[in-house]
Each structure stands twice: as C-alpha cells, then as structure tokens.
C-alpha positions as CSV (number, residue, x, y, z in Angstrom):
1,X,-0.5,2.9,-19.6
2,X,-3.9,3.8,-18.4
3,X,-4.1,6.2,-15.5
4,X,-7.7,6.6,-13.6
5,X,-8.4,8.7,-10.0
6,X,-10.5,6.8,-7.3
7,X,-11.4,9.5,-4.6
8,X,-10.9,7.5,-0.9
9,X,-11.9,8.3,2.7
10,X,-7.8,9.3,2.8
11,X,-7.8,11.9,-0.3
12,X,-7.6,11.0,-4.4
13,X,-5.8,8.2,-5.1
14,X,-4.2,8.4,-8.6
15,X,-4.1,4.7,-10.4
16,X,-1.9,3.8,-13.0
17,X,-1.8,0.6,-15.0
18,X,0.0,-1.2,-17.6
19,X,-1.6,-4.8,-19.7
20,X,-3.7,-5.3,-17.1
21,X,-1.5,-4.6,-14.0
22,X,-1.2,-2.1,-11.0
23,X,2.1,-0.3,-11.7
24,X,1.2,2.6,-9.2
25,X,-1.5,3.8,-6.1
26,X,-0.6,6.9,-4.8
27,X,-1.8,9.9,-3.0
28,X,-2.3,13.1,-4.7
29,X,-3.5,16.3,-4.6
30,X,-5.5,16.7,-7.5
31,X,-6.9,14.7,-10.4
32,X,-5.9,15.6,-14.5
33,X,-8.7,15.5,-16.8
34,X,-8.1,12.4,-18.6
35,X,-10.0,9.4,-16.2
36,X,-9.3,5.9,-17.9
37,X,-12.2,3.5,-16.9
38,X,-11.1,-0.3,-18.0
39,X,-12.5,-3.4,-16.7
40,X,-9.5,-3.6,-14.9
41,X,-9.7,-0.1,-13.4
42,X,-13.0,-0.7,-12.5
43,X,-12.6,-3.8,-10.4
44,X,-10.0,-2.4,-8.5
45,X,-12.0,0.6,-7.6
46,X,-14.6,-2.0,-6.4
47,X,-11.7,-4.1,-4.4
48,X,-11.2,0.0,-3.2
49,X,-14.8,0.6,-2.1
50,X,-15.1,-2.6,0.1
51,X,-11.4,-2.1,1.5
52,X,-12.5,1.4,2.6
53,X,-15.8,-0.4,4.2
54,X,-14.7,-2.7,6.0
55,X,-15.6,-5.7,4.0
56,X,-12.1,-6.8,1.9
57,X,-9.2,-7.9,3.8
58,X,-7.4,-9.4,0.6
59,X,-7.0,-7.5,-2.7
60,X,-7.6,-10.1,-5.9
61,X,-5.9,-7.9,-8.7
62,X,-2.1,-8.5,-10.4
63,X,0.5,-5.6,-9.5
64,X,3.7,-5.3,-11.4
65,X,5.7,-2.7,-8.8
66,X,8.7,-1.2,-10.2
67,X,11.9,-1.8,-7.9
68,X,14.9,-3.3,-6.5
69,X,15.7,-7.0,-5.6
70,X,15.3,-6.0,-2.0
71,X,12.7,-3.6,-2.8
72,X,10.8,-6.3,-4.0
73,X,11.6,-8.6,-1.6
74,X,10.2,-6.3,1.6
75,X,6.8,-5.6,-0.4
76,X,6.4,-9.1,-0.9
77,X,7.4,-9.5,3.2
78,X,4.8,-6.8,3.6
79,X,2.1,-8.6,1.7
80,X,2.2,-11.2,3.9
81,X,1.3,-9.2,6.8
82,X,-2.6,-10.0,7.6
83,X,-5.1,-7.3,7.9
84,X,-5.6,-5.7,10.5
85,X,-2.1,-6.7,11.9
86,X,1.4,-4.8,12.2
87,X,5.1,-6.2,12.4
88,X,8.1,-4.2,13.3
89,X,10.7,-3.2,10.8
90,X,13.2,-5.6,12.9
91,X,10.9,-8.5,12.2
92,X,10.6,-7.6,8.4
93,X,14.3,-7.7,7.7
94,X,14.8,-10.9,9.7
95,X,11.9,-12.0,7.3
96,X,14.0,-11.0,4.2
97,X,17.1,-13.1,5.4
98,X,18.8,-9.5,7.0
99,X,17.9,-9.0,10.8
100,X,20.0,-5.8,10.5
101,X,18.0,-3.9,7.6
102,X,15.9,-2.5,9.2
103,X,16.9,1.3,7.9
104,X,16.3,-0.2,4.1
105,X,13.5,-1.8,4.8
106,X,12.1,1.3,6.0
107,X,13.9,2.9,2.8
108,X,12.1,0.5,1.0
109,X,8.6,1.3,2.7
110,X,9.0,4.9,1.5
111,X,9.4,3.5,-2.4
112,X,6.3,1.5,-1.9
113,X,5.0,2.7,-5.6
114,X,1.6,0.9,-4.7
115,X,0.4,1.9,-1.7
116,X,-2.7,0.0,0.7
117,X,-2.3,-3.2,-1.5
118,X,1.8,-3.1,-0.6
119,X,0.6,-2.4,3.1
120,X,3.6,-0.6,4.0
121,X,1.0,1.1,6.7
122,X,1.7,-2.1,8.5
123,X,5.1,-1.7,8.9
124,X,5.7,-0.1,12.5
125,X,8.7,1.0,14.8
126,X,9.8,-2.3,17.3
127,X,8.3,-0.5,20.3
128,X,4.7,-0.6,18.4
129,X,5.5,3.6,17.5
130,X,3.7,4.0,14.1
131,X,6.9,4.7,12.3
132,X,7.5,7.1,9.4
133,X,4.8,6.6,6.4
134,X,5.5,8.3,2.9
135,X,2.1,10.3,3.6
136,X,2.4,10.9,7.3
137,X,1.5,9.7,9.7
138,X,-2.4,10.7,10.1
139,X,-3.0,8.7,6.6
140,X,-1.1,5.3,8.2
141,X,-2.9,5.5,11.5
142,X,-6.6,6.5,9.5
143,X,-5.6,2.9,7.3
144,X,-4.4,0.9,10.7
145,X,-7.7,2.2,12.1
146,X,-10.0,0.7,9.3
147,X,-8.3,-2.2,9.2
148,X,-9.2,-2.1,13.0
149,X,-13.0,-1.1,12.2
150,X,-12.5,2.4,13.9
151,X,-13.7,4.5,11.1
C-alpha cells in the first residue's frame, strides 16, 4: 500500500492506494512523514487540482473501496450522480431497488472510505436540507459550492 497527502481548499487529504487503485481519500488533521509519490498518486493529485478549480467534473482513475454489497451498491448509485447535481436519500434507495433505505443509505454515506470521487456530498435530505456528511456539514456545502462555481 502506498499512502501520500494532497493538501485541498477543504484541509489535507490523506491518499492511500493499493496495485494501482484508490483504496481510501479522507480528511485528516495532519500529515506523517512518509509522502509516496507514484505515477498513480501523481495523476490523481492532478485529477485533485482541476476538481478543486473548477475544471474536472469526472475523475478518470480506478478505486477499489472496501465495503458491503449494499455499501457498494449506494457508492456506485452515488457515482452516478452528475456534478454539480444532488438527489435525495429517498431517490438513492429507490435507485438501489429499496425505496425504504434511506437510513442505510445514509449509513452507507458515512462509510464512504473514498470521499469527493464517491460523491457522497451529493447525497441530501428529501426537502433539499444538506443532510449529515462524515466531515460536517461546512466541508459538504464548501464541495456542493465548487461544484456550483461559488468558490
């Protein structure tokens, strides 16, 4: 496993990878000494610099989240969200066959082991309320608001 830092508009951003996969993006609050720079590493740290600025609505790099069957099957659901755009957590669980989940798909929001990429920040309450977010709320609306070009 390699693990590298990328430090964001949102705070550091600790990247771990595994044969040439994203295992794990997540927020942290400090980097450890050891910085891994692969080719891999480095291209999604480019994919993280035009995300940030506006210019890259689709990341182009291999994830290999760890999970659940339904775990997996919301952060696929999520994927599909477009940029820039929300869906309720009602419409995500009809999406993954169970109109009634949406408590685990929010359960499953807060495991999202590769955040921005997973765009569980797209995920919001059925009355358009941002929702819960495993960072808070600030970080989810700062994302919603780049995607939005209010920077």
């Amino acid at each position: 496993m390699e693990k590298s830092y990328y430090k964001s508009p949102i705070g550091i951003l600790e990247i771990i990878c595994e044969n040439n996969k994203l295992v794990s993006l997540k927020l942290v609050d400090c980097c450890e000494k050891s910085n891994v720079e692969t080719d891999f590493i480095k291209d999604l740290k480019n994919q993280l610099d035009e995300y940030f600025s506006g210019k890259r609505t689709i990341f182009n790099i291999k994830i290999n989240p760890a999970g659940t069957d339904f775990q997996q099957l919301v952060w696929k659901e999520l994927q599909k969200i477009p940029y820039g755009k929300t869906k309720s957590y009602s419409e995500i669980a009809a999406a993954t066959g169970n109109k009634n989940a949406q408590r685990a798909v929010g359960s499953a929001c807060n495991k999202n082991p590769i955040m921005i990429i997973i765009p569980c920040h797209r995920a919001v309450s059925k009355n358009n309320n941002l929702g819960g977010y495993a960072y808070g709320s600030e970080i989810k609306q700062k994302l919603l608001n780049i995607e939005n070009g209010i920077i």
